[in-house]
C-alpha positions in Angstrom: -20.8 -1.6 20.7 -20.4 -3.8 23.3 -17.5 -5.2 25.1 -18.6 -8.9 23.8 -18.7 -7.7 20.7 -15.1 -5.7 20.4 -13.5 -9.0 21.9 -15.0 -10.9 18.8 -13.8 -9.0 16.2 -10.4 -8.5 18.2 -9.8 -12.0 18.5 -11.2 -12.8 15.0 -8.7 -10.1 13.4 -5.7 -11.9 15.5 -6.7 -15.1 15.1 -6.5 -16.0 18.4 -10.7 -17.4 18.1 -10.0 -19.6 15.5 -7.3 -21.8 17.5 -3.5 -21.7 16.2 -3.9 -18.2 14.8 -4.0 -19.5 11.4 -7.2 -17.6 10.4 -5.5 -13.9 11.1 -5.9 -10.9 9.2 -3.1 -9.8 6.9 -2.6 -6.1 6.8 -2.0 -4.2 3.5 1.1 -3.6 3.7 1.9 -7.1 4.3 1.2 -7.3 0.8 2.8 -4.3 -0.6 5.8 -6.5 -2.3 2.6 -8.2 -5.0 1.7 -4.6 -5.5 4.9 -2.9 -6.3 6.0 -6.0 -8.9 6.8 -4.8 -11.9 5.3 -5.2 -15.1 6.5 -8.4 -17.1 9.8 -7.8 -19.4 9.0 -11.2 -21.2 6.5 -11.7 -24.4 4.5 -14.2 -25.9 6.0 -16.1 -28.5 5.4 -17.8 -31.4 8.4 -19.7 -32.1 11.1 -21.4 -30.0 12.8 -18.7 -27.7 16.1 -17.5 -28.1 18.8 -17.2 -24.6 17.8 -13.6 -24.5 13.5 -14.4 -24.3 14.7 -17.0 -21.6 16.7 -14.3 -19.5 13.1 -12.2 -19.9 11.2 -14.6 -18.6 13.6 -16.2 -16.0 13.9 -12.6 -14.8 9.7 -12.1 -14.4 9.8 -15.6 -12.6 12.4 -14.5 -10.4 10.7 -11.3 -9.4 7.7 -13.0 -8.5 9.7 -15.6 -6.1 11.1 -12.6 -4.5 7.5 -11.0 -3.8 6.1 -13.9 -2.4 9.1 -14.4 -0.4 8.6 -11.2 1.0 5.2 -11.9 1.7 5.6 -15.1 3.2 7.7 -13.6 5.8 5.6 -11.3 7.1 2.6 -13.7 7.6 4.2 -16.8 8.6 3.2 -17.4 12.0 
């Protein structure tokens, strides 16, 4: 590979070739908080939900907030 070539990819994994950086690559474990969420405690209902299937799903919402969170501060320029 050539030098020319190497600097491209380089600068296109940082972001530095697209301007503000805004185009740079996000590494795996960046993302690890999406990966490790747990699986839902809340169901589908049928009926109206009770204080207990709101807790559930207030919980699941709440979890995902967190993740992203997480997420967002490690890619936030």
């Amino acid at each position: 590979m050539t030098d020319l070539f190497l600097r491209e990819k380089l600068e296109t994994l940082d972001g530095s070739r697209a301007g503000k950086k805004t185009g740079a690559a996000v590494r795996r474990r960046d993302l690890a908080a999406i990966v490790l969420l747990r699986r839902p405690v809340s169901t589908r209902l049928d009926g109206s939900p009770t204080a207990d299937d709101f807790n559930k799903l207030q919980a699941d919402v709440a979890a995902i907030f967190e993740a992203l969170k997480l997420v967002a501060s490690k890619v936030k320029p």
